[in-house]
C-alpha positions as CSV (number, residue, x, y, z in Angstrom):
1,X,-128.3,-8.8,-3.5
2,X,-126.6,-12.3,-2.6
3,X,-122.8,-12.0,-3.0
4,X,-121.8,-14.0,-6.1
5,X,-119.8,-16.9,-5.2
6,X,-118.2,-17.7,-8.5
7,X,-115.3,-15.8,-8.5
8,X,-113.9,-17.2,-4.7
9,X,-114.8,-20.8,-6.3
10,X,-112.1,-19.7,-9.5
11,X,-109.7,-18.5,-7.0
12,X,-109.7,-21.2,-5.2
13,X,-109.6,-23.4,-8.3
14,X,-106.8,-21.7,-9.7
15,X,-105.1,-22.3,-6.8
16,X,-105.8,-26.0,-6.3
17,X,-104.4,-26.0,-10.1
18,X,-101.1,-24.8,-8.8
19,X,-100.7,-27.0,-5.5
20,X,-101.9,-30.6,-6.6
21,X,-98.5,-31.7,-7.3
22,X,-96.9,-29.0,-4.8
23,X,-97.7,-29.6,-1.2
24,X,-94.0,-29.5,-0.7
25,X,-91.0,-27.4,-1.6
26,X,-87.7,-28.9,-1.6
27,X,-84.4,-27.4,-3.1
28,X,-81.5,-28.7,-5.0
29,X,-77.9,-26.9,-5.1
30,X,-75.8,-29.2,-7.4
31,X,-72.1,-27.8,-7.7
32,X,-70.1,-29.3,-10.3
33,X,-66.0,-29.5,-10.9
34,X,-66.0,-26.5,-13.1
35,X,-67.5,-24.5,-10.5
36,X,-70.7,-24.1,-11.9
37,X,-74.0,-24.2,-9.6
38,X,-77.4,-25.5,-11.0
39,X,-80.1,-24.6,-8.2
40,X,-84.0,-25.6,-9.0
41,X,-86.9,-25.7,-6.6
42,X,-88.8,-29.0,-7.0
43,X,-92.7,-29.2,-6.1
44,X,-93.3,-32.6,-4.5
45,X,-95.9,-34.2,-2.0
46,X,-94.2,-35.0,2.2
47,X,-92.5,-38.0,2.0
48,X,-91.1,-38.5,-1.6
49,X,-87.5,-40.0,-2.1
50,X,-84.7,-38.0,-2.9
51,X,-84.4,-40.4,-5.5
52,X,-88.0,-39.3,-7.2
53,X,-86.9,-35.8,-6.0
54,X,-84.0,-35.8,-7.9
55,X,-85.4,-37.3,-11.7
56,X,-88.1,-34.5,-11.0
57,X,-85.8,-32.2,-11.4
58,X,-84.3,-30.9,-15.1
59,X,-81.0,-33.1,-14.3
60,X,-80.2,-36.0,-16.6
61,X,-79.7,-38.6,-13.4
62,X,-78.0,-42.3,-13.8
63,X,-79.0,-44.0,-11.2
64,X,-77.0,-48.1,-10.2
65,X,-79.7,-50.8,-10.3
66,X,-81.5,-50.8,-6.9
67,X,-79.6,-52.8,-4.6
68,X,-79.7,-53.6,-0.5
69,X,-79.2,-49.6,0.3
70,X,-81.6,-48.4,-2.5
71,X,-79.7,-46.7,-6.0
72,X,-76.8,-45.3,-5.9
73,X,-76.3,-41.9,-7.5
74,X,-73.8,-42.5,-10.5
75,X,-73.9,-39.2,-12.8
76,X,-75.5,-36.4,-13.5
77,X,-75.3,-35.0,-16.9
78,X,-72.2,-36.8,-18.5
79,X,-70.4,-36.3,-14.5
80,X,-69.4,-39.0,-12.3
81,X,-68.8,-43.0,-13.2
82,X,-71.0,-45.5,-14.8
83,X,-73.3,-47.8,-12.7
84,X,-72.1,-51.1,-12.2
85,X,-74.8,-53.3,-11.1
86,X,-76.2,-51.6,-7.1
87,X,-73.5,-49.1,-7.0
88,X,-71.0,-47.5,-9.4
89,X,-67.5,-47.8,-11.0
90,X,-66.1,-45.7,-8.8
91,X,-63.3,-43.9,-8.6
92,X,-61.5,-41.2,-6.4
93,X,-64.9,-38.8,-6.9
94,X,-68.1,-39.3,-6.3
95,X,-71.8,-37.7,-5.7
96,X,-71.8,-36.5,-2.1
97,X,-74.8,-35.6,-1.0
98,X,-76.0,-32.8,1.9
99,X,-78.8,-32.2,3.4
100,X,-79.9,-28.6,4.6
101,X,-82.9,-29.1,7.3
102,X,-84.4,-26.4,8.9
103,X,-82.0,-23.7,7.2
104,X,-79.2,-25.7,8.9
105,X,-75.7,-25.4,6.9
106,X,-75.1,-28.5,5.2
107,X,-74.5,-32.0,6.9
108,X,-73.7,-34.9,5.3
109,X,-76.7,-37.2,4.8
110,X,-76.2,-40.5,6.6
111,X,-78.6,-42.1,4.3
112,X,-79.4,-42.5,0.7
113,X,-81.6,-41.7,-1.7
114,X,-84.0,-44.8,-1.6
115,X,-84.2,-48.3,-0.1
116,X,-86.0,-49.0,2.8
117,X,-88.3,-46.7,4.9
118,X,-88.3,-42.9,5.5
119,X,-85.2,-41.8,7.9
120,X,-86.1,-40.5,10.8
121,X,-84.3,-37.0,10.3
122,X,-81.9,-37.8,13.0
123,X,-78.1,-37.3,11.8
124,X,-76.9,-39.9,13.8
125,X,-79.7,-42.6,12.6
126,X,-77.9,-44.1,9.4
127,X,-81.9,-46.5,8.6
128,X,-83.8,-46.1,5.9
129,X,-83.9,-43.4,2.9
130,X,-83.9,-39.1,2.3
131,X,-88.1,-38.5,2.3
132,X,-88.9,-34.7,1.5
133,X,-90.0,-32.5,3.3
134,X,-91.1,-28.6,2.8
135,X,-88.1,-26.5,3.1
136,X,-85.3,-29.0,2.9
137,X,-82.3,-28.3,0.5
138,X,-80.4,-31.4,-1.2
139,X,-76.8,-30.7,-1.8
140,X,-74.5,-32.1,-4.5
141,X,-71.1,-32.1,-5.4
142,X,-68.9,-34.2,-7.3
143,X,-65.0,-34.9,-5.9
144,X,-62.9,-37.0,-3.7
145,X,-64.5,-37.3,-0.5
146,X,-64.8,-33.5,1.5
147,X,-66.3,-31.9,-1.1
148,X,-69.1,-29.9,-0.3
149,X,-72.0,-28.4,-2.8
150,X,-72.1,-24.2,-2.6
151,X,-74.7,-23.4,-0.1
152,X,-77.5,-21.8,-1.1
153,X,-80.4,-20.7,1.5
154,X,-84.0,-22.6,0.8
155,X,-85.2,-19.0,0.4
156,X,-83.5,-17.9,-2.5
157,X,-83.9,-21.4,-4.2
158,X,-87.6,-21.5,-4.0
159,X,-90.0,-18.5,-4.4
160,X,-93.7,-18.5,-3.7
161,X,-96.7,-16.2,-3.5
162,X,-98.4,-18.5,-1.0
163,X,-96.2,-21.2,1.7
164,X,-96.6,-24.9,0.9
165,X,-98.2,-25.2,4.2
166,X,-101.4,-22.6,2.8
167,X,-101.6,-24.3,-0.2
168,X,-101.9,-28.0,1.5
169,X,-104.1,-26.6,3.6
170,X,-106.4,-25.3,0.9
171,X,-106.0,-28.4,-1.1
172,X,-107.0,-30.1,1.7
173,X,-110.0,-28.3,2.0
174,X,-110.9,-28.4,-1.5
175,X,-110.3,-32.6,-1.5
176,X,-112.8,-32.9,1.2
177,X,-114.8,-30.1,-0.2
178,X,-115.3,-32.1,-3.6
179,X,-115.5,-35.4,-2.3
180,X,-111.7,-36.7,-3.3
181,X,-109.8,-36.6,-0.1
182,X,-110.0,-40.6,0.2
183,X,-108.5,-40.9,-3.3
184,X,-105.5,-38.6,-2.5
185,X,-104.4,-40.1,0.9
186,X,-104.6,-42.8,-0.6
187,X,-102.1,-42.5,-3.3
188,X,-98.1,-43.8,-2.2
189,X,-95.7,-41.4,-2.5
190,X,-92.2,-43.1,-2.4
């Protein structure tokens, strides 16, 4: 009797389901006066901005109009100042914003959140934007320069059954296997 193929073919299904918009795991530690610590795990494509990163997420984000160095991030919920034109009305607090690479502590990102190309990951390289990538951590906090978001290991921010890398990978075989690949690598992501 020939083995019935059906149920692999559901399996893998289901699991093309769950990965389409998830070939990438990035987490977000905002730490807010109060204290208080809103963590989520956002499922997004390599190379995103942290700008689309960020309004992927649950958080009510007011971005500045987009300016020379990209948007600048202006409040979160009813925290931080207005915009006011490419930046915002600042005064002695702001959004700082951490990166986490690699399960690295936190460092301060050199760049922002959009405008120009992707950064090229390198601490002391100040071009270009924040583009995702699977296991990063964004960190926010609000205060006078120095203040640094709660850390929070990528681990216990983002749980899954199966590592974005296996589930790109079977996405990737599924694309090809059902004739869209082209139409996905095609698509921009930032």
């Amino acid at each position: 009797m020939k083995p019935n193929p059906l149920p692999l073919f559901l399996f893998l299904l289901h699991v093309l389901l769950l990965s389409i918009p998830s070939l990438s795991d990035v987490g977000v530690v905002v730490t807010y006066p109060s204290g208080e610590v809103h963590t989520e795990c956002v499922h997004v494509p390599d190379g995103v901005s942290g700008e689309r990163v960020l309004n992927l997420t649950s958080l009510s984000i007011t971005w500045s109009e987009a300016g020379e160095f990209g948007r600048a991030l202006c409040r979160i919920g009813s925290i931080g100042d207005p915009p006011s034109g490419s930046s915002c009305a600042w005064g002695n607090n702001y959004w700082a914003f951490y990166l986490s690479i690699n399960g690295s502590k936190w460092s301060y990102s050199p760049v922002g959140f959009s405008g120009g190309g992707c950064w090229n990951r390198d601490f002391s390289s100040f071009a270009g934007h924040y583009c995702s990538n699977d296991g990063d951590v964004i960190g926010l906090a609000y205060g006078p320069y120095g203040t640094k978001p709660t850390f929070i290991e990528y681990q216990k921010i983002c749980h899954s059954l199966l590592p974005s890398t296996i589930r790109s990978t079977i996405f990737n075989i599924l694309m090809r296997f059902v004739g869209l690949a082209p139409l996905f690598n095609s698509m921009p992501l930032n």
